[in-house]
Z-matrix of the N, CA and C atoms (Angstrom, degrees):
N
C 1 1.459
C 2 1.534 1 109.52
N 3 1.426 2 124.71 1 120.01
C 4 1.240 3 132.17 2 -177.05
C 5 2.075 4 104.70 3 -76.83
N 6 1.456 5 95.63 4 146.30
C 7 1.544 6 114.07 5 164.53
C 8 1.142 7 138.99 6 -41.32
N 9 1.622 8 123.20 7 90.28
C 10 1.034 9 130.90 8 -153.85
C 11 2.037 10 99.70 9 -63.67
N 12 1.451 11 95.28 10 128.42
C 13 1.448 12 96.73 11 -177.03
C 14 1.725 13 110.75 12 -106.35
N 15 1.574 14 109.12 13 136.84
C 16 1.105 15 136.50 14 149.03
C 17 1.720 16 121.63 15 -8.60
N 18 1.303 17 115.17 16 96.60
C 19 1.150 18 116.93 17 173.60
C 20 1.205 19 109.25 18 -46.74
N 21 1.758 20 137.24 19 118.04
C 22 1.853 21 132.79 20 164.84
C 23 1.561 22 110.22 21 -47.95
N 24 1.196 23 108.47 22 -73.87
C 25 1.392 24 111.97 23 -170.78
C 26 1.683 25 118.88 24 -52.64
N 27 1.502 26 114.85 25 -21.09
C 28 1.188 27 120.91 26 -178.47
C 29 1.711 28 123.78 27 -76.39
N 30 1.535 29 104.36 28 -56.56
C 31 1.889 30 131.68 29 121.96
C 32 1.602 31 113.00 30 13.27
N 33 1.387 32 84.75 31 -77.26
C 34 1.825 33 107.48 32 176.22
C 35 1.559 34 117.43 33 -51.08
N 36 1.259 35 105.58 34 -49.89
C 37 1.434 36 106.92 35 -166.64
C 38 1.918 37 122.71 36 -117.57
N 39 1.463 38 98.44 37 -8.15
C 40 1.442 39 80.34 38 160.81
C 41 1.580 40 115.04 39 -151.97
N 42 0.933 41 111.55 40 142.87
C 43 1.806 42 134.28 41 -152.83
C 44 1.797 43 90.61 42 -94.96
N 45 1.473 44 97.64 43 153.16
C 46 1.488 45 98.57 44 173.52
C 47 1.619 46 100.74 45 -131.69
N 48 1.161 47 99.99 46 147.00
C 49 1.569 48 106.71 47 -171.12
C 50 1.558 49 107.97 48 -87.90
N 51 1.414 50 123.35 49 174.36
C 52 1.471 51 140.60 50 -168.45
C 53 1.818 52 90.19 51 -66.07
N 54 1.561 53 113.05 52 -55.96
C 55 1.807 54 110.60 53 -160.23
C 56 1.990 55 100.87 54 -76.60
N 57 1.823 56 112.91 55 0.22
C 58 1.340 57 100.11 56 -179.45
C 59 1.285 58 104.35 57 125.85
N 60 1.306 59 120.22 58 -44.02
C 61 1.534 60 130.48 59 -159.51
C 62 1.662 61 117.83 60 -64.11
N 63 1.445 62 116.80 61 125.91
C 64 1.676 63 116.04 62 -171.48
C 65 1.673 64 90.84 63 -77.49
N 66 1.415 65 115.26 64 146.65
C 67 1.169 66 130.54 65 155.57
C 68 1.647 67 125.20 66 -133.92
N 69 1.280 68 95.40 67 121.72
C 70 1.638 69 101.15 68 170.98
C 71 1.406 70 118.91 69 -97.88
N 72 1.656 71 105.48 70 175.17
C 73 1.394 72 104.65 71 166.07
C 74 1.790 73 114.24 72 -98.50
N 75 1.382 74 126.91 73 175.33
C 76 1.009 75 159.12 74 -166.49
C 77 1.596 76 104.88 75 -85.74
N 78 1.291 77 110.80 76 100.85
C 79 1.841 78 120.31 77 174.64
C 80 1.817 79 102.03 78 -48.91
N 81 1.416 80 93.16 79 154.96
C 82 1.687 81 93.49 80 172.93
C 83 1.217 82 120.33 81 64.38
N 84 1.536 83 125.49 82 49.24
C 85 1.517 84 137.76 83 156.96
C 86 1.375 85 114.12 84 -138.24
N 87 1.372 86 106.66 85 16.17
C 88 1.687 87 103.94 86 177.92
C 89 1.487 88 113.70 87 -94.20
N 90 1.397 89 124.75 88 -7.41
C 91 1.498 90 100.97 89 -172.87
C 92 1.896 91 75.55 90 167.65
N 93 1.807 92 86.28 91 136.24
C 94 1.512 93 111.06 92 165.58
C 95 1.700 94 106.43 93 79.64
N 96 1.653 95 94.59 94 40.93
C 97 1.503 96 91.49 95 178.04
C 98 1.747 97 108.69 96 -98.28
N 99 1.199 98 108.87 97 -9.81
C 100 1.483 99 115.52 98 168.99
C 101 1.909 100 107.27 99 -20.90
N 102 1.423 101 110.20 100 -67.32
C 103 1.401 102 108.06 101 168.49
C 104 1.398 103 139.34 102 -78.37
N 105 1.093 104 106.72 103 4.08
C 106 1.351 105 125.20 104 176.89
C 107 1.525 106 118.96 105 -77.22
N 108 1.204 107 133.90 106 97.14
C 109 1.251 108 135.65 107 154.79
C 110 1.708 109 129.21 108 3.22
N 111 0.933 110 123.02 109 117.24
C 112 1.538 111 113.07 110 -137.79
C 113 1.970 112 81.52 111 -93.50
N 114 1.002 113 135.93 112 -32.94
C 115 1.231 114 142.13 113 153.59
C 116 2.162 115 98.19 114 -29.98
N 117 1.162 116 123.56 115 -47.59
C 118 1.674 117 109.45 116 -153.04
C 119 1.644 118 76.93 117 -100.34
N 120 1.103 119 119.16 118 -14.46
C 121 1.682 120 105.90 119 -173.89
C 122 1.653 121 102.81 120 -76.33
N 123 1.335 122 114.50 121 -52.46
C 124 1.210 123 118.81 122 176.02
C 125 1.712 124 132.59 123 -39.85
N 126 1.878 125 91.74 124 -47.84
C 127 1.389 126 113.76 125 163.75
C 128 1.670 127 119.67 126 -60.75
N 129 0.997 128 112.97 127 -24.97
C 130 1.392 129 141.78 128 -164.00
C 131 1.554 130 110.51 129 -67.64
N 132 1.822 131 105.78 130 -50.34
C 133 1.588 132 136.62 131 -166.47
C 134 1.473 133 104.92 132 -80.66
N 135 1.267 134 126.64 133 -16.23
C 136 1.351 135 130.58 134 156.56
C 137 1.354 136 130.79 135 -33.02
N 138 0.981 137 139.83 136 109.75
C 139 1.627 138 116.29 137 152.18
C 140 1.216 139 122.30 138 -76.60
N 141 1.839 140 112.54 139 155.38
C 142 1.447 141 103.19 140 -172.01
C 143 1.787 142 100.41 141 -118.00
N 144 1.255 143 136.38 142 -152.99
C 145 1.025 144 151.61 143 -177.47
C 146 1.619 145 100.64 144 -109.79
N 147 1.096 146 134.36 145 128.84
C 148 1.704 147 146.72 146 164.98
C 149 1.806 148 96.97 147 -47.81
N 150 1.287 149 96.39 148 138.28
C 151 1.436 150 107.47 149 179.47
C 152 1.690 151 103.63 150 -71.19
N 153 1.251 152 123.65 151 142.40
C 154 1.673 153 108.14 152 167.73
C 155 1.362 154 130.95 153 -88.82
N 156 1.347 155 112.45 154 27.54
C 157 1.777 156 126.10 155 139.40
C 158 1.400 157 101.53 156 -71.21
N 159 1.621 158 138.24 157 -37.11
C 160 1.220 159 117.40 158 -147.83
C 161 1.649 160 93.56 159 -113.15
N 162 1.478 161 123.15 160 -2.54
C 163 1.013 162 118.69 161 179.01
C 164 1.570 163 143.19 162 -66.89
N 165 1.325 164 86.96 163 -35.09
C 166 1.749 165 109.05 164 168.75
C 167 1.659 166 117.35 165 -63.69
N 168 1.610 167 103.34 166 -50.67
C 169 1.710 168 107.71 167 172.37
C 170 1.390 169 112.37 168 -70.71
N 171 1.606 170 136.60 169 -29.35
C 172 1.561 171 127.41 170 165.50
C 173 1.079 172 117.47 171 -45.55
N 174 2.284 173 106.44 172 -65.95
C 175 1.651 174 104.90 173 -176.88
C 176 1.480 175 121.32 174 -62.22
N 177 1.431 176 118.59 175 -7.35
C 178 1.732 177 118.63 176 166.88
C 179 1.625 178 99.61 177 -82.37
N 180 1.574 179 140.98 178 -18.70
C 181 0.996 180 103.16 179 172.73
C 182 1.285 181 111.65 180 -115.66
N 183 1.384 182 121.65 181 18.94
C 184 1.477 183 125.24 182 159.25
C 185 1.599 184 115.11 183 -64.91
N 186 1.564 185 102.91 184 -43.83
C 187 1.330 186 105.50 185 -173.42
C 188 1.632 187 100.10 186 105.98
N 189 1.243 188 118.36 187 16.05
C 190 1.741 189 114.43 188 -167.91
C 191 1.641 190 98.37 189 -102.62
């Protein structure tokens, strides 16, 4: 049985923490924040925790 490989795009976008936990970043800080309230930008730069609907399909394509 060959090596189950690492989703790229998945890789890319969400990090797993030391206690387990997936973390993403925050939609809407890539471009055209010029008008954006420097208050929602700030809020923005956060990472949050993966919802746990989306958690089960990440760690299947992390490979974890």
């Amino acid at each position: 049985m060959p090596k189950m490989k690492t989703h790229s795009g998945a890789k890319k976008r969400i990090r797993v923490t030391g206690s387990g936990k997936l973390m993403r970043q925050r939609a809407g800080k890539r471009h055209l924040n010029e008008h954006k309230p420097t208050k929602r930008t700030r809020r923005l730069s956060n990472d949050v925790q993966l919802s746990p609907a989306d958690t089960k399909t990440a760690r299947r394509l992390l490979g974890l």
